[in-house]
Each structure stands twice: as C-alpha cells, then as structure tokens.
N, C-alpha and C positions, 0 to 999 in steps of 0.2 A: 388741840392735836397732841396726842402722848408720842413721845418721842422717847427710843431706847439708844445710848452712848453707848459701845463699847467701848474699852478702855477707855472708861473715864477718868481714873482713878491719876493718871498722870500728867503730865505737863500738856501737849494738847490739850489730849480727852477732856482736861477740866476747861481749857479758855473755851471749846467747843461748847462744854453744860453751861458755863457763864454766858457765852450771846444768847445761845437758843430761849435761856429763859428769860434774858432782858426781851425777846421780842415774844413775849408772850405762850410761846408754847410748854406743856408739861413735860419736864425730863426728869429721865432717871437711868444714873448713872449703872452702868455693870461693870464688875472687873472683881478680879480674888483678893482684891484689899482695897479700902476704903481711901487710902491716900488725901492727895490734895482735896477731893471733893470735901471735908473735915471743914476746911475751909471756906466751902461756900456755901451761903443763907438758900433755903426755898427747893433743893435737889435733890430728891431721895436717890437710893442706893441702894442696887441688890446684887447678891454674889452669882459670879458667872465667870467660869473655865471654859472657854471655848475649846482647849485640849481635849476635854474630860464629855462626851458622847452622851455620859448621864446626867451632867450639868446640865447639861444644854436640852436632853429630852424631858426634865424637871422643869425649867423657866417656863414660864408663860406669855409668849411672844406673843399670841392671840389677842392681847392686851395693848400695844401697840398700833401706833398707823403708820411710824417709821422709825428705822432703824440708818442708826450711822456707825458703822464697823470702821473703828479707830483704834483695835486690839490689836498690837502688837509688839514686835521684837526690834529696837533699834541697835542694840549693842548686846553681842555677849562674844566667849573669850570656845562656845563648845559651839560648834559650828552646825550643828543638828537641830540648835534649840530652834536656830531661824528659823528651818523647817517645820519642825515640829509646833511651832504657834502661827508664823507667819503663810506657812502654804499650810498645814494639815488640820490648826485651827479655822482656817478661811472655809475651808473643805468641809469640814463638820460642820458647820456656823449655816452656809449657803444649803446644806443637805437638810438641816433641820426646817429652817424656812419655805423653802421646796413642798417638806413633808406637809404642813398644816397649810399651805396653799397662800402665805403671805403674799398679799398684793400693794401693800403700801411701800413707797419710794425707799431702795437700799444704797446710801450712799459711803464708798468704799476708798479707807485715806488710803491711797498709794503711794509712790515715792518715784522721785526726780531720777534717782539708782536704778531704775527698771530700764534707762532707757541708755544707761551706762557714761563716759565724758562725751563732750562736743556741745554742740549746741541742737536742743531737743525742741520736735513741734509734734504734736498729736501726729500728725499725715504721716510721720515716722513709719518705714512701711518695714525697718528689722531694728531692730532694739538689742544693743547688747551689755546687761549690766555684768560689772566686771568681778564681783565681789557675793559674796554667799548672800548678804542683807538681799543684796538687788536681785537677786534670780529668786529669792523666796518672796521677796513682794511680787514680784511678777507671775510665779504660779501663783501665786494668790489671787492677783486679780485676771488671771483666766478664769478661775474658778468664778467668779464671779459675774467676769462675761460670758463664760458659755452656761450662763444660766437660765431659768426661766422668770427669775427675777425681776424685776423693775429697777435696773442697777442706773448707776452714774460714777465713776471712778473721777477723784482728783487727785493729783500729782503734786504734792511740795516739792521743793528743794529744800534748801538746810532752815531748818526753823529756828526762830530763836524768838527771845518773851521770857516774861514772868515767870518763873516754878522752873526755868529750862536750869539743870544743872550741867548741862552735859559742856557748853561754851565757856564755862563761865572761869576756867583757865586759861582761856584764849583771852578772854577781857584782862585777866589779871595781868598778861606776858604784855599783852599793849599799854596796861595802866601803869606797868613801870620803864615804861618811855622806848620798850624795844618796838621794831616795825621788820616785819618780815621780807626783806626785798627777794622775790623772788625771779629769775631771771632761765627762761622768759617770764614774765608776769604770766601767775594765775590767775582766771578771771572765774569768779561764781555768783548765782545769785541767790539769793537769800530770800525768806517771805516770815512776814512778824504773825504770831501763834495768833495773835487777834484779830489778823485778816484773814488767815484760813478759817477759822471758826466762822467771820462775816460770809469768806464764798458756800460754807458750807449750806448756813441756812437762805442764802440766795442760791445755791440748786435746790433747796427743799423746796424753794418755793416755785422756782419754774418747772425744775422737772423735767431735765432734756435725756430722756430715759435713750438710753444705749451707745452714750455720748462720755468719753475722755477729755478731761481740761488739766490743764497744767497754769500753776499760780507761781506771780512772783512777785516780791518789790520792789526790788533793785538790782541789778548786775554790778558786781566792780573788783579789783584788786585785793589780792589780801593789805597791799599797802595800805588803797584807799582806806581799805577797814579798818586799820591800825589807826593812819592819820584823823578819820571822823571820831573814833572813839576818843580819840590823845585830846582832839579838840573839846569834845561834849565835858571832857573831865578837865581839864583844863590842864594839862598834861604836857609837858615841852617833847618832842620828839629825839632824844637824845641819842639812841643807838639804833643804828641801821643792820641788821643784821644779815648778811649778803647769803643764799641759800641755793642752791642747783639738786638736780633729781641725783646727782652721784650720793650727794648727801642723807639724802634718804636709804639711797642703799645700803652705805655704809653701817646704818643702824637695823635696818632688817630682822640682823640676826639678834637683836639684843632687846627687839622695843619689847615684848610680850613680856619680858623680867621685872623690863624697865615699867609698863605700864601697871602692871601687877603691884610693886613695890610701889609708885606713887600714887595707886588706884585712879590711874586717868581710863578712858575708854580709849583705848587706842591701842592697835594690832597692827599682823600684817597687812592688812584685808584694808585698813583705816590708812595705811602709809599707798598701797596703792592708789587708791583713790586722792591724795594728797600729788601722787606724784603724775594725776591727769593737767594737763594744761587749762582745762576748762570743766565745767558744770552750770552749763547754762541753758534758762529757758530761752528760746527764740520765739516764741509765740505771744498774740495777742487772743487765742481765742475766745478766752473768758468773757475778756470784756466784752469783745464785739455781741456780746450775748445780753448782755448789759449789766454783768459785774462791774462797781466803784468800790477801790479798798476804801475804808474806814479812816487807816489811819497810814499817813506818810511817813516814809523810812526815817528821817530825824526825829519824827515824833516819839517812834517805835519803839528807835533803838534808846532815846532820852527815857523812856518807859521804860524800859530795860535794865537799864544802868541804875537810873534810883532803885527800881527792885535789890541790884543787887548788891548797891549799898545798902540798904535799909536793913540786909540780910548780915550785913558786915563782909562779904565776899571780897568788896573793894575799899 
C-alpha cells in the first residue's frame, strides 16, 4: 500500500513517515522542504505546496491508495498565513482529490484547538476555538468533511516528541528547578508524536470512514509537568513560581516584542490560550475502537528528554 504524508517534512509529519514504514507500508513524504525526513532511512520525498493550485494539479495522487493530510500551520506571528495553508490549503488539497476521483482513505491531523478550552468529546455538538490557529483548523476540516471523500479526522492536543522544537523552552524553565504554580491549576493533556503516528496507521487500517476521534496520553497540571520532568532529570524542585491570569495580562501588550526578540513562538493568541483553565480531552473513543498507545507517557516523555539532550538543548 503507497501511502502519501503531507507535511512530512516536520516534526509530526516525520514520526508519522517513521511508523507507517516500520509497519510495512510504502511512503512518501510531500512538503516544500525536505526537513527531518533527511533523517530517515527507506522514505522518498517529493515537492508539494498545497497553497499553490498548480502544485497540486502537477502531483500524481493517482499513484497513491492513501493519503494523510498533516500539512499545516501551527505558529506564525501573520494571522492570514493560518488561513491561507490551514483552511485554503485544505480547500485546494480536498478539491484536487475530488477532481481525479480518489477513493482510497484520507486521513485529516486536526487539532484539540477546534474545539476551543474545557473539556472536549467528539458528541461536542458546538465547538468554539478561541484563537485564529483553531478556527483555521476547523475550516479545514469542514472541508474535509463536507466532502466526497473517504475522510477520518483526528484531533491531538499539544504534542510533544522528538524533532518537537516548539516545548523545548518549556523543558529548559523546568530543568532549571522553576515549577509553574498556577492557581487555579491549569489542567491539559498532552499526546507523545509516537502515538499519534501509531493511531494514525490504526485508522488506516480500520477505516471508520465519516468518523472524528480525539487522542491523548495523559491529562495533568502544568505543576505536575514541571515535577515529572524535575524528577526524569534528576532536578531538585527549587523555585515555585506563583502565577494568576492578571499576570498574563499584564504582559499582553509587550509578549509579541518580547517573543520576536527571544524568538519563542508565543503571541497574543498563544497567552489566550494559556490563560484557559483547561484543554482537555474527556473522551475514550478511540480506544473503545480498539486503539492501544504504543508508548506510556514516562516512557514518552524519558524519550523526549534524551532527545533533547543528545541535542544539547538540556
């Protein structure tokens, strides 16, 4: 079975090209830069703008039995761009498919953001994400559900894994003994890049065609988060640092200077979302399907962490 990745090329997209081919199927990665896949043995690569109408009417999907649309926009600072890949790329992607009549299984990464804070279950009958990211994943996967397709949408929450650069100042604020106490406690939940790539090629393989699942591995604390890392590295917990939503206002006006100038990914748009009480999956549906993650969240994040030593990050 030939199997086409978009956005391969990144942090997902690659641990997705790395299962699919450990369990035997042929992939090959697309996206407008070869990235992490550089890195992995057995995976070809070919260039694809989902943007770009003559990219896409150029590729050779025909060639394909399935495609997993994992092309998109997690961060940017121009508020359009979300649009412009995440809803209008989805748009062109799903129109061309259409076109040449694909019928093999399209399955579409979503985000946990679509469904906005609280605590989210597919039966969710109004969804409201609070942030541009999340309203452009979510036209996107209209698009995709009102299609003629053979779709399957999954839903992460915040990923993290190997190649993830995005956290990997959060590990550093923790590895030097601070702990976020926020009050009330934030609660979220997290899912390791290795076990999305595992649920993905277990929907390839069942194929619950017109069906949304939401993944997770863990819910907890940013505390907790802090304390398990502090322990995995062997880390005394030294400073408590006491934090309330005024405190994020207070910086509002300054983060986009501020993030620019330390090149973090962080906005207004990233402080909102910070300053929700919650991001949690409440659902089991996956599994009742018969999703088993691969790999338990000590394991995960242990995986993770030597990653990002081995990188020097830590």
């Amino acid at each position: 079975m030939r199997v086409l990745v978009t956005g391969a090329s990144g942090f997902l997209g690659s641990h997705i090209c790395e299962v699919l081919k450990s369990k035997g199927y042929e992939v090959v990665g697309a996206s407008r830069r070869i990235g992490y896949l550089e890195e992995l043995k057995g995976i070809s690569w070919e260039k694809l703008d989902i943007t770009d109408e003559l990219s896409l009417f150029s590729f050779s999907f025909e060639e394909y039995d399935a495609v997993i649309h994992n092309a998109g926009l997690t961060f940017t600072r121009r508020e359009e761009k979300y649009f412009r890949i995440n809803h209008l790329g989805t748009r062109f992607l799903v129109k061309r498919l259409e076109e040449i009549g694909f019928e093999g299984p399209v399955i579409y990464i979503s985000s946990l953001a679509v469904h906005g804070p609280g605590e989210a279950s597919e039966e969710d009958l109004v969804v409201s994400p609070i942030v541009p990211y999340g309203v452009s994943k979510y036209m996107g996967e209209l698009e995709v559900r009102s299609s003629k397709l053979n779709w399957v949408v999954l839903r992460p929450p915040v990923i993290f894994g190997e190649r993830d650069k995005a956290l990997v100042t959060v590990y550093k604020i923790f590895s030097s003994g601070w702990v976020l106490d926020w009050r009330p406690q934030k609660m979220l939940s997290v899912v390791y890049a290795g076990n999305v790539a595992e649920a993905v090629a277990f929907l390839l393989e069942v194929r619950p065609y017109g069906e949304v699942f939401l993944i997770q591995d863990a819910t907890l604390s940013w505390q907790d988060f802090a304390l398990k890392i502090q322990r995995m590295l062997n880390v005394p917990s030294r400073r408590y640092l006491p934090l309330r939503n005024w405190h994020v206002s207070l910086v509002k006006s300054v983060v986009s200077l501020l993030g620019r100038f330390l090149r973090l990914p962080v906005d207004k748009h990233k402080l909102k979302e910070i300053e929700a009480d919650a991001w949690v999956v409440a659902s089991d549906k996956i599994e009742r399907y018969g999703y088993k993650r691969r790999f338990e969240f000590d394991e995960a994040l242990s995986r993770t962490l030597r990653w990002c030593k081995s990188k020097g990050y830590l």
